[in-house]
C-alpha positions in Angstrom: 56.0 108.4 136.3 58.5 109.3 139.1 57.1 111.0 141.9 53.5 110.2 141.1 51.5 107.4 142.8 51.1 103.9 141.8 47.2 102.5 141.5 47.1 98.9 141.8 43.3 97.7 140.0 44.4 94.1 140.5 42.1 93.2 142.4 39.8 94.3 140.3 37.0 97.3 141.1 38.5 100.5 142.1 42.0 101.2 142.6 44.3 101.0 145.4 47.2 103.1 146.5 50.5 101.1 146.0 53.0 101.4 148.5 55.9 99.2 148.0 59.9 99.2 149.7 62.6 99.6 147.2 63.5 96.8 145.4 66.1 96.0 142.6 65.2 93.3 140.0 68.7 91.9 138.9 67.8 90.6 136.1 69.2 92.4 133.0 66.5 91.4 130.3 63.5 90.6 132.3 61.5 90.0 129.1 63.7 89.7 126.3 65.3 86.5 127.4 67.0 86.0 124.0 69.9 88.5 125.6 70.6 86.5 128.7 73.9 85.1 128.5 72.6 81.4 129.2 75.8 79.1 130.1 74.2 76.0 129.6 71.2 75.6 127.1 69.4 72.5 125.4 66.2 74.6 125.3 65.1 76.8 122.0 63.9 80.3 122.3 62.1 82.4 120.4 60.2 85.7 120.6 56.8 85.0 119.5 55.1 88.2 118.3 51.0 86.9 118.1 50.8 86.6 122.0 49.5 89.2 124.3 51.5 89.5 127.2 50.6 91.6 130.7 51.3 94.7 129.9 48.8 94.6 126.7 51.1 94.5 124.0 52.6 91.8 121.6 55.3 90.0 122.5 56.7 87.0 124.9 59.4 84.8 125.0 58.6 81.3 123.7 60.6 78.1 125.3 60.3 74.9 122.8 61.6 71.3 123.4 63.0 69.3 126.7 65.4 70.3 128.7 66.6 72.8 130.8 68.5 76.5 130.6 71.2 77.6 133.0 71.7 81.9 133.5 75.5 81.9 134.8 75.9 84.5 137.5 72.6 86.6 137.2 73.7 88.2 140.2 77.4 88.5 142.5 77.6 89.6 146.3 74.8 87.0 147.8 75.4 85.5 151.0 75.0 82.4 152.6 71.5 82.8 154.1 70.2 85.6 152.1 66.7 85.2 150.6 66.3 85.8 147.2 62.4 86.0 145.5 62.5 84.6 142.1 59.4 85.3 140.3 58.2 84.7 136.5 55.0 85.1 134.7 54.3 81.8 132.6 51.2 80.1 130.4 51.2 77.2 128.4 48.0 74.7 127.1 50.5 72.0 127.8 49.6 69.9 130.4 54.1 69.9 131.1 56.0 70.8 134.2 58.2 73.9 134.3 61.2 74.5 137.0 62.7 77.5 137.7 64.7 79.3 140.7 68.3 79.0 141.4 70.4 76.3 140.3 72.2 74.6 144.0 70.5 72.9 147.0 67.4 73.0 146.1 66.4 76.5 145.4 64.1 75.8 142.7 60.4 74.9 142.3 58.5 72.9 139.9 55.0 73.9 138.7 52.7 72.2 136.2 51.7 75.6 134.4 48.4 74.0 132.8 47.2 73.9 136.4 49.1 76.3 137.9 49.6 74.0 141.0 53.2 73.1 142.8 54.5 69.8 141.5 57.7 69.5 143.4 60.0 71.4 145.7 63.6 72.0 146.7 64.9 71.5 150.0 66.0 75.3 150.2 62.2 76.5 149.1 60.6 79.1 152.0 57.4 79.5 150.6 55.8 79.9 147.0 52.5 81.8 145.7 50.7 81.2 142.2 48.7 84.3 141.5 46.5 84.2 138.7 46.1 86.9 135.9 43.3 85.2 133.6 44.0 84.8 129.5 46.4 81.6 130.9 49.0 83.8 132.3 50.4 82.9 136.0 52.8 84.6 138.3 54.9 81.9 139.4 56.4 83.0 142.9 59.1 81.3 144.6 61.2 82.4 147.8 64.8 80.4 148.8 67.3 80.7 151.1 70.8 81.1 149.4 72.8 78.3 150.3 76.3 79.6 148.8 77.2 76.8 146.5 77.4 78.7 143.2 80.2 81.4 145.4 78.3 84.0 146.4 76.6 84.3 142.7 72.8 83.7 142.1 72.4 81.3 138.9 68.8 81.4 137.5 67.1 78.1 135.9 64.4 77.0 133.6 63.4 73.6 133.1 61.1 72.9 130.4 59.4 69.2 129.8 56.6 69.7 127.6 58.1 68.6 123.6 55.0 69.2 121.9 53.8 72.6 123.1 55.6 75.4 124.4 55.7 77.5 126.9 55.3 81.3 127.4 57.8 83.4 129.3 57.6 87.2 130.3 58.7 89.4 133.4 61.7 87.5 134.7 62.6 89.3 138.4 65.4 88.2 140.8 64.9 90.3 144.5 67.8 90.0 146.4 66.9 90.1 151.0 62.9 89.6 149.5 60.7 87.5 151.9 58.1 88.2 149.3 57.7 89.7 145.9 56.8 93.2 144.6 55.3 94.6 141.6 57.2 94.2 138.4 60.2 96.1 137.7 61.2 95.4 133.8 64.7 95.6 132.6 66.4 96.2 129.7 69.7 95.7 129.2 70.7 96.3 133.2 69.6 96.0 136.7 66.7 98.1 137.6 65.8 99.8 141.1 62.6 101.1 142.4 62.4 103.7 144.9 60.5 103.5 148.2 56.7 104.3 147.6 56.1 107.2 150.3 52.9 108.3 150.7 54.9 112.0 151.8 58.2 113.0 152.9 56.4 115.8 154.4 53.5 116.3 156.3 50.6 117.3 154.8 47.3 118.0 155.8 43.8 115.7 155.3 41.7 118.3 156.7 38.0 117.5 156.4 38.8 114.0 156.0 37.6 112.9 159.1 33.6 114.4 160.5 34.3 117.1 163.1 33.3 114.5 165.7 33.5 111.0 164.3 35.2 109.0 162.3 36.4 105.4 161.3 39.6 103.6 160.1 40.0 100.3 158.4 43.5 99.1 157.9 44.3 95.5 156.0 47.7 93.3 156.7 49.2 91.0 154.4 50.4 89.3 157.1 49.0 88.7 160.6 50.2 91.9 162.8 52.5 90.6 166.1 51.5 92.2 169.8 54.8 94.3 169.1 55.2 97.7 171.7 56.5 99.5 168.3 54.4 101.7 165.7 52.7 100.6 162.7 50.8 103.6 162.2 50.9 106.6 164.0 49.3 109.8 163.2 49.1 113.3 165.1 47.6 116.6 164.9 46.4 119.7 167.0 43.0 121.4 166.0 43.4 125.2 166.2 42.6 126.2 169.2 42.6 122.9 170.6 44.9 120.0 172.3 47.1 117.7 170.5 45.1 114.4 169.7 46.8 111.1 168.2 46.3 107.9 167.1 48.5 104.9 167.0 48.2 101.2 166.0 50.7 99.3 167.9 50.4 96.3 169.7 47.2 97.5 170.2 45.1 100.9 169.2 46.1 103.7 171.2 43.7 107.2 171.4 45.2 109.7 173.0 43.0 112.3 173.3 43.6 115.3 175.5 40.9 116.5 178.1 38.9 113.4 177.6 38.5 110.8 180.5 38.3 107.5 179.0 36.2 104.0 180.3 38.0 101.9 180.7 41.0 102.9 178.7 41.9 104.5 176.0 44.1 101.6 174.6 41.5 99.7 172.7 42.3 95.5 172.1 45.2 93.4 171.6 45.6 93.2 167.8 48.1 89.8 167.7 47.0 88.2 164.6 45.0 90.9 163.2 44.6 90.8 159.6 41.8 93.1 159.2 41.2 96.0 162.3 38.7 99.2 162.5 38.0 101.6 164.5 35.2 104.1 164.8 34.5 107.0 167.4 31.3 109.5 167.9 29.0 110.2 170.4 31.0 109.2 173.2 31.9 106.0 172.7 35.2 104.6 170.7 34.8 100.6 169.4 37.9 98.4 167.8 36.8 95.7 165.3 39.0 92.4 164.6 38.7 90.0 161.7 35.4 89.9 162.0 34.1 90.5 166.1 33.6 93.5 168.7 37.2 93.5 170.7 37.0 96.7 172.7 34.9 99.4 173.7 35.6 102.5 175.7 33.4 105.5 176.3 34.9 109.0 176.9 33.8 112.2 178.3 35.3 115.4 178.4 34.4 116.5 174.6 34.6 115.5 171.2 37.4 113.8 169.1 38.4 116.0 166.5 40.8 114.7 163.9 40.0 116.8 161.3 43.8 118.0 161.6 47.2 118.0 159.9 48.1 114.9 160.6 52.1 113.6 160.7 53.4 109.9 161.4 56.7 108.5 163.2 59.7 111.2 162.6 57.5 114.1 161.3 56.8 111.8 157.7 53.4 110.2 156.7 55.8 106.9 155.4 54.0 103.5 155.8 57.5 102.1 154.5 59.2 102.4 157.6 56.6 100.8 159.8 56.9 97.2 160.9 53.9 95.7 158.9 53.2 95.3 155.1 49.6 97.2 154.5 47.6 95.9 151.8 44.6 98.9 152.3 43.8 101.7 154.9 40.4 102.9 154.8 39.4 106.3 155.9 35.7 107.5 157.1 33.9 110.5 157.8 31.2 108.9 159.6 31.7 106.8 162.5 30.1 103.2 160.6 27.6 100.6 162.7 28.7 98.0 164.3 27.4 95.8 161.7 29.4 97.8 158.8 32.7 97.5 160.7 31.8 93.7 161.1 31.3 92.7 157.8 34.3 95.2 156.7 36.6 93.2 158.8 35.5 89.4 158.5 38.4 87.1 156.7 
């Protein structure tokens, strides 16, 4: 519902905050594929009422016969270079190929769905990801670059080879300036758009969060993190009665801790081509763990680290959106965790 968080249990186990930019899926009917206004069609579909599809209810779109299925301006206003994320959901028993993208230079991708595996490619393809859901079904990911030979419109297309058996459709999404996908936005009828996930527009408070004098943070990447000088994280607080303390994860992790004297600094590692980083502090001594290894250690004297503090991030606003890195967990600890505990939380 709006304005209440997202839990992703994907991945199985316990659930996982889900913060995700906004993103609009153009396509009108993303599951009732009957309404789309296909231009060209020698396919047959059908909604077939006895399957199960991801959301737990019955009902998919079934695709029989050979041939193909053309969606004439599924979107206007794309550019020559834009990237658009195409992305469908797809299970079959047939051992058949299905296509699907955009319809010009390339922008398409061909799967065999029995397998799941990429059969062929356009010349406009970026990158593709098969992610599997179990029961058959397979989200089918595919990322182009718009190469402006439909005019500035973005066609969508389904190929279908498999006569004998068909093929089972559900959760058709179009992202327009989308290196990768998103969750699933459904429509129904129109366009939908999903509003930023913030964690807070305001600050707010974690007190007792962190131990009074130690502490650890794990934070995940999707993608490797760049030895960039701008934030990815940044979060700041004053104890009562005491000074302002901070930390940041830039191109490396920053401490800065007032009153303390830190050896030998209090900028802990280089984290180009992190994927998984943690840091604990206690008892003097503050230690930054990369995918896997020990990459810096600093001791400090002058007091304790307190972060059990409000705590705010770049422009007064916890917002993991605006940073320059997509997070796929953050971990916090009231403990600061062993050396072999932040090791075995950060190996790839």
């Amino acid at each position: 519902l709006e304005n209440e968080p997202r839990i992703d249990f994907t991945g199985g186990g316990c659930g996982s905050l889900l913060l995700e930019p906004s993103r609009t899926n153009l396509v009108p009917s993303s599951e009732y594929l009957l309404s789309i206004p296909w231009n060209s069609n020698t396919l047959t579909f059908n909604w077939e009422t006895s399957i199960i599809n991801l959301e737990g209810y019955y009902g998919v779109q079934k695709i029989t016969g050979v041939g193909s299925a053309v969606y004439n301006n599924m979107a206007s206003g794309i550019n020559i270079g834009d990237k658009l994320c195409y992305s469908i959901w797809a299970k079959s028993s047939s051992n058949a190929n299905f296509k699907f993208g955009g319809l010009y230079g390339g922008e398409n991708a061909t799967f065999n769905v029995s397998t799941g595996t990429l059969v062929a490619q356009g010349s406009r393809l970026d990158s593709y990801e098969v992610v599997d859901y179990g029961n058959g079904w397979r989200r089918y990911v595919i990322v182009i670059t718009y190469s402006g030979a439909a005019g500035n419109k973005a066609y969508g297309h389904i190929e279908w080879d498999g006569a004998s058996e068909p093929v089972y459709l559900w959760g058709l999404q179009l992202e327009q300036d989308a290196t990768y996908k998103t969750s699933y936005i459904p429509t129904y009828g129109v366009s939908q758009t999903r509003a930023v996930d913030d964690l807070t527009p305001t600050p707010f408070s974690i007190d007792g969060l962190f131990g009074a004098t130690s502490g650890s943070i794990f934070m995940e990447f999707t993608n490797p993190l760049q030895g960039l000088s701008n934030n990815w994280f940044y979060m700041t607080g004053q104890p009562v009665g005491g000074s302002p303390v901070s930390m940041r994860v830039r191109g490396y992790w920053q401490m800065n801790m007032q009153g303390l004297t830190w050896n030998p600094s209090s900028n802990l590692g280089s984290l180009e081509n992190a994927i998984k980083v943690a840091v604990k502090w206690g008892g003097g001594v503050a230690k930054l763990f990369i995918n896997g290894s020990e990459d810096a250690a600093s001791t400090y004297t002058g007091g304790d680290i307190n972060m059990n503090v409000t705590l705010l991030s770049l422009n007064g606003a916890f917002n993991f959106a605006q940073n320059n890195a997509n997070f796929k967990q953050i971990l916090f600890f009231q403990e600061a965790l062993s050396d072999s505990e932040l090791a075995a939380l950060t190996t790839i």
